[in-house]
N, C-alpha and C positions, 0 to 999 in steps of 0.2 A: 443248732441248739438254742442259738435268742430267738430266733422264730420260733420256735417252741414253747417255749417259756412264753411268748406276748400272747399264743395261743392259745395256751391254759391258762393265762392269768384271764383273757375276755371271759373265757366258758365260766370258770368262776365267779366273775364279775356280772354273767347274766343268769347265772343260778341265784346268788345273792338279790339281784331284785325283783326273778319272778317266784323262787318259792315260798317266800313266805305271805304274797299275795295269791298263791294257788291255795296254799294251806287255809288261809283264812276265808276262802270262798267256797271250799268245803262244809263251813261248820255256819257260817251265817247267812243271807242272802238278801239283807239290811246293807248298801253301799256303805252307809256311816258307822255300819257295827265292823265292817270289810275293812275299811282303813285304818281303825283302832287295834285291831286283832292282827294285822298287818304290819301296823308301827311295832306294837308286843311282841312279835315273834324275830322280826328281822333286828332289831334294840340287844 
């Protein structure tokens, strides 16, 4: 069960810093527009 849990908590923990840089590289294609939309989404 704690290996489980340290399990889901990484998956988590690499959903939280790649999708709101995936999200943001949908809609701009500006790096500098990408990291502000990125900082907004993941904030």
């Amino acid at each position: 069960v704690v290996m489980l849990i340290r399990v889901v908590g990484l998956i988590l923990v690499i959903a939280l810093l790649t999708i709101p840089a995936s999200i943001a590289g949908q809609f701009t294609y500006s790096l500098r527009k990408m990291m502000v939309v990125g900082c907004l989404l993941g904030a």
